[in-house]
N, CA and C of each residue as an Amber inpcrd file, in Angstrom:
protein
   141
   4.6100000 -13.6560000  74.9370000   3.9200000 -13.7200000  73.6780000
   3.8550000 -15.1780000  73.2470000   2.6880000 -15.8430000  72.5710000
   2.5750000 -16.9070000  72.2250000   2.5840000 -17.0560000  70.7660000
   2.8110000 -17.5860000  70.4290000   2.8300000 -17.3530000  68.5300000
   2.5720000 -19.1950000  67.8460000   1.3430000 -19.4130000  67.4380000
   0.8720000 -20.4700000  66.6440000   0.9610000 -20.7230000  65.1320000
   2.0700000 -21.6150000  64.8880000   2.0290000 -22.2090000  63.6500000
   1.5900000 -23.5020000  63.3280000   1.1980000 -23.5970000  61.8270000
   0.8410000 -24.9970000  61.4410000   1.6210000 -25.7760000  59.9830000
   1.8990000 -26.8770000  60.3420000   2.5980000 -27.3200000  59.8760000
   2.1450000 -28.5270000  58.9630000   2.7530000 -29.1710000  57.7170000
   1.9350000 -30.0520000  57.1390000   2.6230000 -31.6310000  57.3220000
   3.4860000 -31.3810000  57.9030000   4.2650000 -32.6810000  58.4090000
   5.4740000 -31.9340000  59.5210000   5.7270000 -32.9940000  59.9970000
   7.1600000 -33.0900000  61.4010000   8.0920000 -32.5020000  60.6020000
   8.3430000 -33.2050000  59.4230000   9.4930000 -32.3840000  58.4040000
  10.0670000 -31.1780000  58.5070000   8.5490000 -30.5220000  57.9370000
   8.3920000 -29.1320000  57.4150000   8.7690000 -28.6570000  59.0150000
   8.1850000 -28.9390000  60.0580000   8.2850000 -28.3440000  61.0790000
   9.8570000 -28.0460000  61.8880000  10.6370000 -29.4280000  61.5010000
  11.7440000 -29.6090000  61.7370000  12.9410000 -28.2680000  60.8640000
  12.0610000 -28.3680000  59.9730000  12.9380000 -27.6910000  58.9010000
  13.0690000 -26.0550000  59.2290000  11.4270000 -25.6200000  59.4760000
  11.4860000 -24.6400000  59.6680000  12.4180000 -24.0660000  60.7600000
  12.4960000 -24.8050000  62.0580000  13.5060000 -24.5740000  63.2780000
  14.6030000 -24.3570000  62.7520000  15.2240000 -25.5410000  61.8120000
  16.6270000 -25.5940000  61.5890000  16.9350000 -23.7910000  61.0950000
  15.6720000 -23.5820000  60.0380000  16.0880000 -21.9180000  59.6530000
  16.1110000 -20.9470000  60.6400000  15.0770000 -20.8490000  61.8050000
  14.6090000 -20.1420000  62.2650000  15.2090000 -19.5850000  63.6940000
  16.0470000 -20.9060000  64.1280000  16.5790000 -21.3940000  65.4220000
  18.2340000 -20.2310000  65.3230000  18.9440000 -19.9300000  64.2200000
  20.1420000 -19.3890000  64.1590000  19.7750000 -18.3510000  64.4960000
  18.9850000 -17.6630000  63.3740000  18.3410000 -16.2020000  62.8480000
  17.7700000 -15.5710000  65.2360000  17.3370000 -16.5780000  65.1490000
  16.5330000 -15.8570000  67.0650000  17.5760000 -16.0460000  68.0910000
  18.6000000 -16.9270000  67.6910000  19.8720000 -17.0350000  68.5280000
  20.8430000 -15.7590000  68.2080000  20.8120000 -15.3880000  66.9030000
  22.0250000 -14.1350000  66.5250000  21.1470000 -13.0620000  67.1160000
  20.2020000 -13.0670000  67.1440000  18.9750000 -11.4080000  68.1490000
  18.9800000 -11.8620000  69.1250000  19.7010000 -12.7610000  70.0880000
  19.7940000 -13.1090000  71.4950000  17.8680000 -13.1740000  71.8510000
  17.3980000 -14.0820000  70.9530000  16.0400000 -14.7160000  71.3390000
  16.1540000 -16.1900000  71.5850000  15.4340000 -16.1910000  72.9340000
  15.3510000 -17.2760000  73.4050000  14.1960000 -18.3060000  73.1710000
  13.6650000 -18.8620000  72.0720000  11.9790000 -19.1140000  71.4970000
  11.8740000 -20.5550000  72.5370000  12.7330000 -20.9030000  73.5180000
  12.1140000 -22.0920000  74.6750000  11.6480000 -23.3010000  73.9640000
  10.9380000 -24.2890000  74.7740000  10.7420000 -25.2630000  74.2450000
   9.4620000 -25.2120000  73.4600000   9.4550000 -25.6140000  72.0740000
   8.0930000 -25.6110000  71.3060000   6.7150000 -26.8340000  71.8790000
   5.7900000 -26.2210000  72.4810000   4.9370000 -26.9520000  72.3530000
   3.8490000 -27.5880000  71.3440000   4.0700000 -28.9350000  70.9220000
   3.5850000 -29.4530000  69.8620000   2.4040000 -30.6770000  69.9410000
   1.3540000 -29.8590000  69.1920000  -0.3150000 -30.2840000  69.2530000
  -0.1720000 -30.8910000  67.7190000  -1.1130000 -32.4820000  68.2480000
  -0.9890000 -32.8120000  66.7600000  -2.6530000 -32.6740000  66.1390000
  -2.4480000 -32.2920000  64.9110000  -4.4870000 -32.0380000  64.5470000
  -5.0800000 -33.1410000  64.0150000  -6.0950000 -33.8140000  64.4780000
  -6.4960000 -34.7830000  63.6370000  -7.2210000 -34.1680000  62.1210000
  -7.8830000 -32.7860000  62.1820000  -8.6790000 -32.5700000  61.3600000
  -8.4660000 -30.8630000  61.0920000  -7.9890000 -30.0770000  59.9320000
  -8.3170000 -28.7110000  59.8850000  -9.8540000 -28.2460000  58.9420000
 -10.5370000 -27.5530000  59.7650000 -11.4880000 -27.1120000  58.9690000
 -11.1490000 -25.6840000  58.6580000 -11.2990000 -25.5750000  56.7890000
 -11.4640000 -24.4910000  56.4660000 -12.5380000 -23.9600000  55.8120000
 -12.3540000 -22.6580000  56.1950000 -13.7800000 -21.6950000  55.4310000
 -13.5840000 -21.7010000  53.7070000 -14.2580000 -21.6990000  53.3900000
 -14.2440000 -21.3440000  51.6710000 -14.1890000 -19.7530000  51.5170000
 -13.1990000 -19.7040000  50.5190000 -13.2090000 -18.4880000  49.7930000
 -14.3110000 -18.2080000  48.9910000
């Protein structure tokens, strides 16, 4: 399974692991090495 998040800085991204990294280690999940794309530009649709 592949699973894509976006992030608004390295920070946030960092941060999120620090939470996320215990929580998939105590369910004996192994989430591997994150591959990380940087965006120059997001386009969004209007509501």
């Amino acid at each position: 399974m592949k699973v894509s998040l976006l992030f608004d800085s390295k920070e946030h991204f960092e941060s999120f692991g620090a939470k996320i990294g215990p929580v998939l280690s105590e369910m004996g999940i192994d989430p591997g090495e994150p591959e990380v794309i940087e965006l120059h530009k997001v386009i969004r649709r209007k509501k």
